[in-house]
C-alpha positions as CSV (number, residue, x, y, z in Angstrom):
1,X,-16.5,182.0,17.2
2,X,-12.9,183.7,17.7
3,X,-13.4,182.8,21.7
4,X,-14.4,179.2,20.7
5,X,-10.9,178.9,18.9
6,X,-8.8,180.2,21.3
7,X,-10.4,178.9,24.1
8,X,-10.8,175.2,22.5
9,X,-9.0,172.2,24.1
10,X,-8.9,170.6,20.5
11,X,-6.0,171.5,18.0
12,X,-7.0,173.7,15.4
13,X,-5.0,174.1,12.3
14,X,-5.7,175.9,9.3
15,X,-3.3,175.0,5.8
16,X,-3.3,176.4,2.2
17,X,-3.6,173.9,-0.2
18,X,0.1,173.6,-0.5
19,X,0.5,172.6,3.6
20,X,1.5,176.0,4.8
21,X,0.1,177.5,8.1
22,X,-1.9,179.9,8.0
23,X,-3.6,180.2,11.7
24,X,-3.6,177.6,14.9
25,X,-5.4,177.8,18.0
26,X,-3.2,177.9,21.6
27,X,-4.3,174.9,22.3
28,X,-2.2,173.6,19.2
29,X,1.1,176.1,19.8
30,X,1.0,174.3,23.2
31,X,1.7,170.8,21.8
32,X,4.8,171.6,19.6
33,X,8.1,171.9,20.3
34,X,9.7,175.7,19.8
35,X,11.2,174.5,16.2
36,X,8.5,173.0,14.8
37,X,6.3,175.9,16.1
38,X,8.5,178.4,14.4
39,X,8.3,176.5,11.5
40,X,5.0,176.3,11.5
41,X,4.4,180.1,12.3
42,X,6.6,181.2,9.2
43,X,4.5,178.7,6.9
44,X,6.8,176.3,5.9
45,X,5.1,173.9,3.7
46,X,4.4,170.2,5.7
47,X,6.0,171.3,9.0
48,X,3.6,169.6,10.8
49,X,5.6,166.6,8.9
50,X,7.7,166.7,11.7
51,X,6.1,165.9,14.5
52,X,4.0,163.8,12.7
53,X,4.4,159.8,13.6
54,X,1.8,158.7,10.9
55,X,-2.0,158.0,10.5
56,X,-4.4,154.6,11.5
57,X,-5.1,153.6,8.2
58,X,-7.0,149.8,7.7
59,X,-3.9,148.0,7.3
60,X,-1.5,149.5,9.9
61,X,-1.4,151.2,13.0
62,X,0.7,154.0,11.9
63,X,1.7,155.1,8.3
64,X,2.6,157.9,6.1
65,X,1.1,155.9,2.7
66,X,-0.9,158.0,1.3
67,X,-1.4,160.8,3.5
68,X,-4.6,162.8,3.5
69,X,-2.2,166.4,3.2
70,X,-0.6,165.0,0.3
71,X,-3.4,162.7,-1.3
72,X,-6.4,163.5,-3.6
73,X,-8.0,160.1,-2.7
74,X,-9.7,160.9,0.2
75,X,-13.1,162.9,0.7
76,X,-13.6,166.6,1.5
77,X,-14.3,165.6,5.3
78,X,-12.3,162.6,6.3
79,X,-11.7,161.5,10.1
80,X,-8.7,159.3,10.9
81,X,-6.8,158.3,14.2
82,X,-3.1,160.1,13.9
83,X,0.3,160.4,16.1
84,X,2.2,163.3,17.0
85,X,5.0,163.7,19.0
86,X,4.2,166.0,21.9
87,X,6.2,168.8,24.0
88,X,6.4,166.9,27.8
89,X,4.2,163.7,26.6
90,X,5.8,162.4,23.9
91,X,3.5,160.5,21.2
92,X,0.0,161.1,21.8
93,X,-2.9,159.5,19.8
94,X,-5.4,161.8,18.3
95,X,-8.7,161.9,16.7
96,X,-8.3,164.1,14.0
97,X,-10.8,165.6,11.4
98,X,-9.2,167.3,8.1
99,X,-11.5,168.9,5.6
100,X,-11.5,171.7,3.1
101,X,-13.6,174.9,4.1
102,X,-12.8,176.9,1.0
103,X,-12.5,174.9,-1.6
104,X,-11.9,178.2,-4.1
105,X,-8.8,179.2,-2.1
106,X,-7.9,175.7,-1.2
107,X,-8.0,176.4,2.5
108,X,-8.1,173.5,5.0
109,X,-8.7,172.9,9.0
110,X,-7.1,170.2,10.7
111,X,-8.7,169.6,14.4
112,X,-7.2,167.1,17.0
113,X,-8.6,165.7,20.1
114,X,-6.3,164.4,22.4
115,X,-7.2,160.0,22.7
116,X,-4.8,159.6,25.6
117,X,-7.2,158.8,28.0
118,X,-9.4,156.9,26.2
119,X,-6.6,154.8,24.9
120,X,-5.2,154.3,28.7
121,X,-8.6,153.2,29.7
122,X,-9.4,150.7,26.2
123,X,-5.5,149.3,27.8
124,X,-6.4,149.0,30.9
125,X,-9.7,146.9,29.9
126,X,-7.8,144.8,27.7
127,X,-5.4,143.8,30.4
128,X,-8.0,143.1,32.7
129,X,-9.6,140.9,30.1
130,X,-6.6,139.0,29.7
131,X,-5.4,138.8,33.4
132,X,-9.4,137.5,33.9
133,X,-8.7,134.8,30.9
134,X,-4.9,134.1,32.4
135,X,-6.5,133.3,36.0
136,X,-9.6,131.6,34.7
137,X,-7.3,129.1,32.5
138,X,-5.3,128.6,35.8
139,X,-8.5,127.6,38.5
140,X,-9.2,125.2,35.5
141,X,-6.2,123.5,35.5
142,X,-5.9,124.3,39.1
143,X,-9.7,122.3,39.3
144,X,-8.0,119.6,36.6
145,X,-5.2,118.8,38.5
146,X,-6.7,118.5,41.9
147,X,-9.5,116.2,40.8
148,X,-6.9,114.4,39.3
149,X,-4.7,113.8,42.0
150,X,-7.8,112.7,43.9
151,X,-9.3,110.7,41.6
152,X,-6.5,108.9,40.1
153,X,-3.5,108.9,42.2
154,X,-5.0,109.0,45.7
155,X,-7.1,105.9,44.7
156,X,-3.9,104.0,43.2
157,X,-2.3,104.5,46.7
158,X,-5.0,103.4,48.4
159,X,-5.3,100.0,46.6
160,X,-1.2,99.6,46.9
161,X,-2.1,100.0,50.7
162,X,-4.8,97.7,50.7
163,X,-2.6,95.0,48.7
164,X,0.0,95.5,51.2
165,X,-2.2,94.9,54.5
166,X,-3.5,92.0,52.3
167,X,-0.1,90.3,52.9
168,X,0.0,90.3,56.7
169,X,-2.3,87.0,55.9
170,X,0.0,85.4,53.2
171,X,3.4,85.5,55.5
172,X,4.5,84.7,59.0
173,X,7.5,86.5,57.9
174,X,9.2,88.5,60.3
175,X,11.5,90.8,57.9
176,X,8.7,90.5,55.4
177,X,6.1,92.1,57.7
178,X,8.7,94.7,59.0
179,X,8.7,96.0,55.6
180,X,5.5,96.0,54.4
181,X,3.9,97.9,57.7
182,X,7.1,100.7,56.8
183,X,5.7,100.7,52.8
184,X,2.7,100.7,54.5
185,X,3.0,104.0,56.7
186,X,4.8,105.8,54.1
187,X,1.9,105.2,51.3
188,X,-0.3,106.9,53.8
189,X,1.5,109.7,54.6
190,X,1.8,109.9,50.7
191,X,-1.7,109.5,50.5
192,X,-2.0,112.5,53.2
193,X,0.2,114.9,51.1
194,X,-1.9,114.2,47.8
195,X,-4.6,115.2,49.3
196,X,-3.5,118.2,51.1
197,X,-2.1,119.2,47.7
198,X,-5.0,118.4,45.7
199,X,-6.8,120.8,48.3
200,X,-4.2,123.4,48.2
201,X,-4.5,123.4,44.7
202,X,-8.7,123.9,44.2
203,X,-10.9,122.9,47.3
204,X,-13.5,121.3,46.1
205,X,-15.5,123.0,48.9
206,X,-15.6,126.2,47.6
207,X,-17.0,125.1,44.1
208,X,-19.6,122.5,46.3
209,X,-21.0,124.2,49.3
210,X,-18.8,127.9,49.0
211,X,-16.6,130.2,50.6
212,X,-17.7,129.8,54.8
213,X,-16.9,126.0,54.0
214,X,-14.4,126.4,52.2
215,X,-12.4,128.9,54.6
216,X,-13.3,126.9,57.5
217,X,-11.9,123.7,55.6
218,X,-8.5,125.8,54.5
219,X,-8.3,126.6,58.2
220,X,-8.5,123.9,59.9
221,X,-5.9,122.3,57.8
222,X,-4.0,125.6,58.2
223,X,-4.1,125.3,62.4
224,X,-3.2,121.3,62.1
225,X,0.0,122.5,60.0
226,X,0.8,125.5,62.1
227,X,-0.4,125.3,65.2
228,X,-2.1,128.4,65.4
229,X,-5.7,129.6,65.9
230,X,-7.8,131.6,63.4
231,X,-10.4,132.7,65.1
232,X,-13.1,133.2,62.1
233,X,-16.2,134.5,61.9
234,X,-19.1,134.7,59.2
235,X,-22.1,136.2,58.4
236,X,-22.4,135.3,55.1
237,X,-23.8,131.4,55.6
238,X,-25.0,129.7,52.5
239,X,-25.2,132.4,50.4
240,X,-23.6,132.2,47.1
241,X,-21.6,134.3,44.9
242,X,-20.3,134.2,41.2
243,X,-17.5,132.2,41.0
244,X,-15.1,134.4,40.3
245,X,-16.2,136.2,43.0
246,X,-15.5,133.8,45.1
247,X,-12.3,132.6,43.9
248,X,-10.9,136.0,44.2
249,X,-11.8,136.4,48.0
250,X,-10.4,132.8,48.8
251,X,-7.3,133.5,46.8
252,X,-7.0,136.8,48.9
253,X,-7.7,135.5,52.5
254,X,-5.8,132.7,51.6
255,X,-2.3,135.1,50.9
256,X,-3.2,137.1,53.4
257,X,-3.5,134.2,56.3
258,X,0.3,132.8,54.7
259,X,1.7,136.2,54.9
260,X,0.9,136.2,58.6
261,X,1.8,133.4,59.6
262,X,5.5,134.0,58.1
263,X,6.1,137.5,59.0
264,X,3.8,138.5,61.9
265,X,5.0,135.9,64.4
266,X,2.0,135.8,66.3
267,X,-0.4,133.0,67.7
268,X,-3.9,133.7,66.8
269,X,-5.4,135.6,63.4
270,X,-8.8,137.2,62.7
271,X,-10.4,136.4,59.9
272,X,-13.6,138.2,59.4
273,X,-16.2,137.6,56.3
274,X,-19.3,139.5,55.8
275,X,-21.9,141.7,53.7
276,X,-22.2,145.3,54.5
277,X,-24.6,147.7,52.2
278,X,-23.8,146.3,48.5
279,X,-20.2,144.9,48.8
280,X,-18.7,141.6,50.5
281,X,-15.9,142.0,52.8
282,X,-13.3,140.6,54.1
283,X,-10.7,141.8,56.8
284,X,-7.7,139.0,57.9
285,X,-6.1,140.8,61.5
286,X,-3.6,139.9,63.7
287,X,-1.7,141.5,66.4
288,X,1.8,140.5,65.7
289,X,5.2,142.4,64.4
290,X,3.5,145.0,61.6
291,X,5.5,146.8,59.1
292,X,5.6,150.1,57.8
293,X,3.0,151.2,55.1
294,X,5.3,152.4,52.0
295,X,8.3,150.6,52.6
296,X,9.1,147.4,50.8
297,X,7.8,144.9,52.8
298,X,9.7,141.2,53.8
299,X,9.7,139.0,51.0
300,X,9.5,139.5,47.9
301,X,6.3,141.8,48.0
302,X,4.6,139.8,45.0
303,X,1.9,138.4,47.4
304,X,0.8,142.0,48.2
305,X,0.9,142.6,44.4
306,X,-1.2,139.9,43.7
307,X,-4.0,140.6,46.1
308,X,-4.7,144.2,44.3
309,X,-4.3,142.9,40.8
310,X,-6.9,139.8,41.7
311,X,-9.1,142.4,43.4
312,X,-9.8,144.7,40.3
313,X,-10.6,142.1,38.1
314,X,-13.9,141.8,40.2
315,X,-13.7,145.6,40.9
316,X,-12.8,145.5,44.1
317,X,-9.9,147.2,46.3
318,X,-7.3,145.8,49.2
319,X,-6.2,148.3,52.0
320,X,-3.5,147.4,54.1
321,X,-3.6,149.1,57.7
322,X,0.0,148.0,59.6
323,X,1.7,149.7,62.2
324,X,5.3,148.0,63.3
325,X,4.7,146.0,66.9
326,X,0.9,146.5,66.5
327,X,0.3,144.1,64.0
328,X,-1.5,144.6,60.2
329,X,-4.9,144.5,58.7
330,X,-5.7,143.3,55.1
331,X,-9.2,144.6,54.1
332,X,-10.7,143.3,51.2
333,X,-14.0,145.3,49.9
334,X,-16.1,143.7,46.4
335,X,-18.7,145.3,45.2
336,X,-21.9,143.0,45.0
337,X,-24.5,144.3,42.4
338,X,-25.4,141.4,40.3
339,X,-23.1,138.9,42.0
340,X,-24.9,137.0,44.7
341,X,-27.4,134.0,45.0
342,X,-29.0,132.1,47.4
343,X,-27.6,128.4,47.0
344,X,-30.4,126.1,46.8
């Protein structure tokens, strides 16, 4: 039992009914600052006072309302979340259990297990919750606004261009007919740029037929605008994935294919998209000007940024392979299990 104590990686405390120390573990001289250890050690009633940042109780995240050394309300055992402030890691949460083992001599233990990791991983879940919700909300509106633009607007411009070719037949006009074939021409290139915007915005491809069509759609719009090749292959076909899934890899190539084209000054890019084992991958290549892996890359580096944070909400992971005057691989790897179906 005396090897359990010392050796233990919880805190172990023992108090007199009145708060003084009468015994702690190593593992609990190693969390307190030389002070409050001293204090401690001599058996100064409610030392650990000072370290102490307060207890969970059901209405707040940290108090010192009726504290369970002070209080008769609580039971003999009683287990409670508490904060202390630390030697090198400043507050740490703990899971503490504080109970009377003699109840003659009024002699208590107090036990702490350090919650830091647990709490870093509940954070981390939370904010992967919330980025899901916070890009889900966006591809809605994203979807909204395109269908929108299609719908509603596109169609309007197409009946103001229709009217307008109507009045070819109502006037032998010369200025008149001048004029309306210049309304004319600009309504379509109007018409052009609502509809490369309503595509930018949410292809309707990828939610219809998936992410092959889709990518070969974004391309070919991408080579018109450019002038460039992407030379893309595929092995995935019809198959389907969740849409998350998919809206994450699009989102991905679709950054990675931009950043190319601003920074890599090159002609052609590689865009590769396949299943290999249990994961979906995607690699976007090109042979162009390359950068240095660590340093902060042109722009603003939020595009790079992005990638990773859209890649972990479906548990996957970006590397980035770039050597300067050799040109740069983006490597996108998903895990599958669960997240693929044949489309019907």
């Amino acid at each position: 039992m005396l090897k359990m104590y010392e050796n233990s990686t919880e805190a172990i405390f023992f108090f007199t009914s009145e708060g003084s120390t009468i015994s702690m573990n190593p593992a609990a001289e190693n969390i307190m600052d030389d002070h409050v250890l001293e204090q401690l050690k001599k058996g100064a009633e409610n030392a650990l006072c000072n370290v102490c940042r307060g207890y969970t109780s059901e209405s707040d995240l940290t108090t010192c309302k009726d504290c369970y050394f002070t209080s008769s309300n609580h039971e003999d055992f009683t287990s409670f979340q508490v904060f202390l402030e630390t030697v090198g890691k400043g507050i740490v949460p703990y899971a503490a259990t504080f109970h009377v083992i003699d109840a003659e001599k009024g002699t208590r233990v107090f036990i702490l297990r350090d919650l830091s990791m647990q709490f870093e991983t509940q954070n981390k879940l939370q904010q992967n919750k919330m980025m899901k919700n916070v890009i889900k909300a966006q591809e809605n509106e994203r979807k909204r606004i395109s269908r929108e633009l299609h719908d509603s607007v596109a169609q309007e411009l197409l009946s103001a261009v229709v009217d307008l070719r109507a009045l070819k037949y109502m006037t032998d006009d010369t200025e008149v007919l001048k004029k309306t074939n210049e309304s004319t021409s600009t309504l379509i290139r109007l018409m052009d740029d609502i509809r490369n915007l309503s595509v930018e915005l949410r292809p309707s491809a990828l939610d219809d037929f998936g992410l092959e069509a889709a990518f070969r759609s974004h391309f070919k719009r991408v080579e018109e605008s450019f002038g460039l090749t992407i030379d893309f292959k595929s092995t995935v076909k019809k198959t389907r994935y969740e849409n998350e899934v998919e809206t994450v890899l699009y989102r991905i190539c679709q950054e990675a294919v931009l950043n190319a084209i601003k920074y890599a000054q090159v002609e052609t890019i590689q865009v590769h998209l396949f299943e290999e084992g249990d994961s979906l991958q995607l690699s976007v290549k090109d042979k162009g000007a390359g950068f240095i892996v660590g340093d902060h890359p042109m722009g603003t580096g939020l595009g790079l940024y992005g990638m990773n944070e859209r890649a972990e909400l479906v548990s996957g992971n970006v590397t980035i392979d770039s050597e300067v005057g050799k040109g740069t691989t983006v490597h996108l790897r998903v895990p599958l299990d669960e997240k693929r179906e044949v489309a019907k």
